[in-house]
N, C-alpha and C positions, 0 to 999 in steps of 0.2 A: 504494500500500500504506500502511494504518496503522500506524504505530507509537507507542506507549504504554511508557514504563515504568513499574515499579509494577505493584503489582496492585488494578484497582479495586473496590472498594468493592460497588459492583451491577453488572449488565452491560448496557453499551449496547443490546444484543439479541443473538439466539441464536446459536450457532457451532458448525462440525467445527473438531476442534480434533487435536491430534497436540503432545506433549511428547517435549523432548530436546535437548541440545547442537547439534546439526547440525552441528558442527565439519567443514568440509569440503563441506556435502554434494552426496555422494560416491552412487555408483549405486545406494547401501542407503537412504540417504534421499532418493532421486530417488523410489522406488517407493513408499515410501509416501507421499511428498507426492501422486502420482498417484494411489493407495489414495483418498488423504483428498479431492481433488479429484471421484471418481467421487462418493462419499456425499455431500460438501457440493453438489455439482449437483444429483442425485437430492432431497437434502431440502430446497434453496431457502436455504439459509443461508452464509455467509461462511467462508471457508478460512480459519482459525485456529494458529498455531505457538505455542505458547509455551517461552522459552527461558531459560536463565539465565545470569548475570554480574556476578561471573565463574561460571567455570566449577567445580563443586562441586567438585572435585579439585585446584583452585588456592585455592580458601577453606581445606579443611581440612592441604593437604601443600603448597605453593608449591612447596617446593625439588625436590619430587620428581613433580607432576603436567608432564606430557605437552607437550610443545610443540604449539603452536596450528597447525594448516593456514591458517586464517582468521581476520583482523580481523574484530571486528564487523558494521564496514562492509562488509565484503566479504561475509559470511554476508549480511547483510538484501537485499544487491543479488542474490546468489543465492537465496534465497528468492523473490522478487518473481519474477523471470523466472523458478518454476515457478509462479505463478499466485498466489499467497500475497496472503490482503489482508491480514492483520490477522495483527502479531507485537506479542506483548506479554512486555518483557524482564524480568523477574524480578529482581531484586536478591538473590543468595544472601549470608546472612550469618548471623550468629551465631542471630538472632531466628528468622529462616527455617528454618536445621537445626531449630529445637527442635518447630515445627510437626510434630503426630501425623499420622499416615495419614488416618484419621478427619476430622480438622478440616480438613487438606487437602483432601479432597473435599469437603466443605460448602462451607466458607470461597473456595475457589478455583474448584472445576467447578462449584458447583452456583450459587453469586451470586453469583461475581465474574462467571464470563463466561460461565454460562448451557449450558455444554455438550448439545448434543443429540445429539451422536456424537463418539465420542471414540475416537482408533486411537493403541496406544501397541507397542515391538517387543518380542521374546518375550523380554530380559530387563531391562524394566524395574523398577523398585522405586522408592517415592517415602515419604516422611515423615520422623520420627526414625527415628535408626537404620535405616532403609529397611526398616522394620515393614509397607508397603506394597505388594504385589502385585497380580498379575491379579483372583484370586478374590474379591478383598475389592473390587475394583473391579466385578465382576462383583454380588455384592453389593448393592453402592451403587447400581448401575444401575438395579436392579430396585425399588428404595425409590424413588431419587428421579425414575423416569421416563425415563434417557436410555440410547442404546446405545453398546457400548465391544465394541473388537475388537483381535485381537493379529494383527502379520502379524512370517512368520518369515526372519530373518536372510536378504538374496540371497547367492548361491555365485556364486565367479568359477574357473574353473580348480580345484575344490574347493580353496579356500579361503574363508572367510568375510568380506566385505567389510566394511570397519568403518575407520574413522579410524585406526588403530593400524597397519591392513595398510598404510594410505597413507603413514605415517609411516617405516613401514618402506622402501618401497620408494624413494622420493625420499630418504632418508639413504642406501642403498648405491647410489642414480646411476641407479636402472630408472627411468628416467621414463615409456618407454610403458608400463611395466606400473602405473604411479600411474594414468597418463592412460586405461587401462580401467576401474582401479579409480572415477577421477573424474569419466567420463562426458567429458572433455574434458583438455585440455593445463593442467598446474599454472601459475596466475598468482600473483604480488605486485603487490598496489596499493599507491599511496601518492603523496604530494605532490614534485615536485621541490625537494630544499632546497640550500642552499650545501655544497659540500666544500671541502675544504683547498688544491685547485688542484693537486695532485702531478699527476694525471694529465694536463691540459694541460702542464707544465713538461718530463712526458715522453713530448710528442708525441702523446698519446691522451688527449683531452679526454671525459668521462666527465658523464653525470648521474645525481647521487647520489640515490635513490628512497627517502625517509625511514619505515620499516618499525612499525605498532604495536607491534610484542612485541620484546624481543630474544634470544627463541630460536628462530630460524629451523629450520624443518624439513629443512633441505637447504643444503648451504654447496661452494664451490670454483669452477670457470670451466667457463661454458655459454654454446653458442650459443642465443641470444634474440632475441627481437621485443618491441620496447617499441610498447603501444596508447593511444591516447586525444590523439594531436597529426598534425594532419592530418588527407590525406585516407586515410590506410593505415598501416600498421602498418611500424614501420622495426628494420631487420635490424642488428642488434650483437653482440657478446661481453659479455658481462656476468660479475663477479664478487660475489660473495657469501659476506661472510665475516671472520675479524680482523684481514683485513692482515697480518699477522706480522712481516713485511720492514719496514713501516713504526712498530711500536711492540708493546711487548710485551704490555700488557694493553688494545686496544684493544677498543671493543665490535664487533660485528657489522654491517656494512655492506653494504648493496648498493648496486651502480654498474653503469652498461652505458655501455657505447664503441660511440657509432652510426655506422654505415659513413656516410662522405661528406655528411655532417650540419653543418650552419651554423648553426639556428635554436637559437631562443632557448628553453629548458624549464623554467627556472627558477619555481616557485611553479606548477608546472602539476601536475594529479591525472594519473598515469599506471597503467600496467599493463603491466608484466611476463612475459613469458609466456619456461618454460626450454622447449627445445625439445631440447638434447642438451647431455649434461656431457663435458667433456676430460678433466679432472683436479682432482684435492683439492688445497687452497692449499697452497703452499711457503713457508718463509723461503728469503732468498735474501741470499747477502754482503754487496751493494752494490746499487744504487739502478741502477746500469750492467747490472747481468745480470737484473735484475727487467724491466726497460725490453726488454732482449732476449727474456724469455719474453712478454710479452706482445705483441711482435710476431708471435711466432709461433703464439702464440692469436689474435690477429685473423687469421692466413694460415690456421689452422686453421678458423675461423668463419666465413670468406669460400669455401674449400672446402665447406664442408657447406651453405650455403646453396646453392651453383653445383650440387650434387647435388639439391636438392633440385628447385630450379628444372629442372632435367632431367628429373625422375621428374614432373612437372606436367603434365599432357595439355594439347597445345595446340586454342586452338576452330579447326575445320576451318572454310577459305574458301569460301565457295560462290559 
């Protein structure tokens, strides 16, 4: 997959293209990546996303826009595994808000990147002000020669699927209800970096998964599966959250405690995956009854895996 940031100048050649955050994406933007994959096969041209970042709602309210599902990183590696060649990331900023409807279409579909189909969802809005809709892009089409389609919102359990519903659901602990909405099981990626050593000192040595944003969508003690060391995926307790017990205004952390683990993770790209939550973080008195609940979160997390490993059809011997 290409990636470019910026928006260029001319276009290298023609594209389906699809605009939007993808924040997540999640089974609403799974279909239209598929939408946009059917048309860019049919007309011979390169599957196109373009995205922005940050995210308009963190340009203009920081303190009050939405917490992130996805890093970056993590959005263009999902992107790619649906078929995605060419993301070109956008720089939102002061200069960009001011950009009309109008000039947007020229400046950006029509010679930055040559649009020949263009699928955007039923309620998009784009320019100053978000003076930009369907019609006017319906409009443009027909001036400057390319086609543009709306596809509408998917329903899950009637509700409308969308990053917001995701957000919802992984903050009150529904994890499988995230993992419908997300087509798969909620991950965290991120680099193994150094922690502070408490958790070996209390018996439960931990690797600390260094997080892009610090407002996690989801915080407290889950059974997990850390990916990307080995030959398989290994089974832990993972916490995620401000510590409380150990400092009062601490930032957000994640850590996972691998069952029966010796190697070395340190500075390694890993992946996360919650698979069930126990409970929301505690303060706790002493550093002696912290060290007690968390044995009995790993006796917990070692249960749920032993169920799960049960529920696993074995391959029959022949």
């Amino acid at each position: 997959m290409r990636i470019s940031r910026g928006l260029p100048a001319a276009a290298a050649g023609p594209a389906a293209l699809t605009i939007g955050s993808f924040d997540g994406v999640h089974v609403g933007h799974q279909a239209m990546l598929a939408e946009l994959t059917r048309a860019g096969r049919a007309l011979g041209v390169p599957l196109c996303v373009l995205t922005f970042e940050p995210h308009p709602r963190e340009f203009f309210a920081p303190d009050k826009a939405p917490t992130r599902l996805t890093s970056l990183r993590e959005k263009l590696e999902l992107l790619a595994q649906r078929g995605v060649e060419r993301v070109h990331i956008c720089r939102f900023n002061f200069a960009f808000a001011q950009i009309t409807a109008e000039e947007f279409i020229e400046r950006v579909l029509v010679r930055g990147l040559d649009t020949r189909w263009l699928l955007v969802g039923d309620d998009f809005r784009f320019g100053a002000r978000r003076a930009g809709d369907f019609p006017l892009l319906k409009q443009a089409a027909r001036r400057f020669g390319f086609e543009v389609a709306t596809m509408a919102s998917v329903q899950l359990d009637g509700e409308r699927v969308s990053s917001t519903a995701v957000r919802r659901a992984l903050a009150t602990g529904e994890l499988d209800r995230a993992a419908r909405l997300l087509g798969r099981t909620y991950t965290i990626s991120g680099r193994v970096v150094r922690g502070d050593g408490l958790g070996r000192k209390l018996g439960f040595p931990t690797a600390n998964v260094q997080m892009k944003h610090n407002r996690p969508p989801l915080t407290g003690i889950y059974a997990a599966r850390l990916h990307g060391f080995g030959s398989g995926p290994l089974n832990g307790v993972a916490s995620l959250g401000v510590r409380p017990t150990i400092r009062p205004d601490g930032a957000p952390t994640l850590e996972i405690h691998l069952f029966d683990f010796e190697g070395e993770l340190y500075r390694q790209h890993v992946r996360v995956e919650f698979l069930h939550k126990f409970r929301d973080e505690e303060k706790y008195a002493d550093l002696g009854t912290l060290q007690r609940q968390i044995a009995r979160d790993v006796e917990n997390a070692r249960a749920f895996f032993d169920r799960q490993d049960a529920k696993t059809p074995r391959p029959v011997k022949r």
